[in-house]
N, C-alpha and C positions, 0 to 999 in steps of 0.2 A: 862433313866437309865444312871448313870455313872462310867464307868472301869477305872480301873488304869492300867497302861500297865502293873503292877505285875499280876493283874487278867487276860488281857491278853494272857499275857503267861502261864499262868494255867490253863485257858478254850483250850489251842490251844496246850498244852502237855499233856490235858487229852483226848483229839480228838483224836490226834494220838494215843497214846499209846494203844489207844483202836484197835490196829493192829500192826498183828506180822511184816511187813515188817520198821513200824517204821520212824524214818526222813531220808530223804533223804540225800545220799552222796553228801559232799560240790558240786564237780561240779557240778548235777546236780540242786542241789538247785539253783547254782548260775545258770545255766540256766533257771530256772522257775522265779526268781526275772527279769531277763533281758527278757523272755517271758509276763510277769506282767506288767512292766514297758513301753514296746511295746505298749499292752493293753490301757494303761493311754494315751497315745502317740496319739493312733489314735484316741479316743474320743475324744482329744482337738485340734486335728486338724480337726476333721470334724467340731467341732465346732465353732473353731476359729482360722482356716486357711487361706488362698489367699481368697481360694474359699468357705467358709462353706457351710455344706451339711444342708437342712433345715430338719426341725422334729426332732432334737437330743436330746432323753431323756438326762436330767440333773442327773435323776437318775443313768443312765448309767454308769456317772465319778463316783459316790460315791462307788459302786459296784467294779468296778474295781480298786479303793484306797485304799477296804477293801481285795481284793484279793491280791494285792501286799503287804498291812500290813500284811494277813494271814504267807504270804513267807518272811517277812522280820523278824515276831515274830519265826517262825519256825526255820530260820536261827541262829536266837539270841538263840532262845534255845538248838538248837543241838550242840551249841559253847560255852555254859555254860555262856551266858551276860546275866547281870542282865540289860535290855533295860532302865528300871526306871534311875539306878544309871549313865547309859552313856548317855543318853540321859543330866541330870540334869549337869554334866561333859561337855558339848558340848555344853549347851547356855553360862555354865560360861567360855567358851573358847569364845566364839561369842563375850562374853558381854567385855571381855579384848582384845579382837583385832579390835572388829568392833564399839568401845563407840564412836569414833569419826569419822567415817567412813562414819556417813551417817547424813543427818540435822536431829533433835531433831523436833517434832512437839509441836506447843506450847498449855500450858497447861492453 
């Protein structure tokens, strides 16, 4: 199956809406992103730390990728961003600042 982060965000504004309390206020959103991203944190450092931990579901990181995308579409959306059109704004910012920035692989 493939989404476009417009559907995205339209699956994940009609989750919520389906309750009265609604998106959360910025701060704490912005603690649940920074809760999220923690999350991400320690699954790759159990896996690929000093010392990795063995048995680490790989599953695990995707899950928690998608839980931090859950908080980061939620954020976009209670902020009125269209994530599509910033996102597409943000590679062509990449692609004018970093074109030479990095070696070219050969084609």
């Amino acid at each position: 199956m493939s989404l476009s982060l417009a559907e995205a965000q339209r699956l994940v504004d009609d989750w919520i809406g389906r309750f009265e309390e609604g998106y959360f206020p910025p701060l704490l959103m912005l603690a649940r992103l920074t809760e999220e991203t923690g999350e991400v944190a320690r699954v790759i450092s159990h896996a690929h730390g000093k010392t990795p931990k063995p048995g680490e579901d790989p599953g695990e990181l995707a899950e928690e990728l998608a839980d931090l995308l859950f908080v980061l579409i939620s954020m976009a959306n209670s902020h009125g961003i269209d994530l599509e059109k910033a996102f597409l704004q943000a590679l062509a910012k990449y692609e004018r600042r970093d074109a030479e920035r990095w070696t070219p692989k050969e084609r």
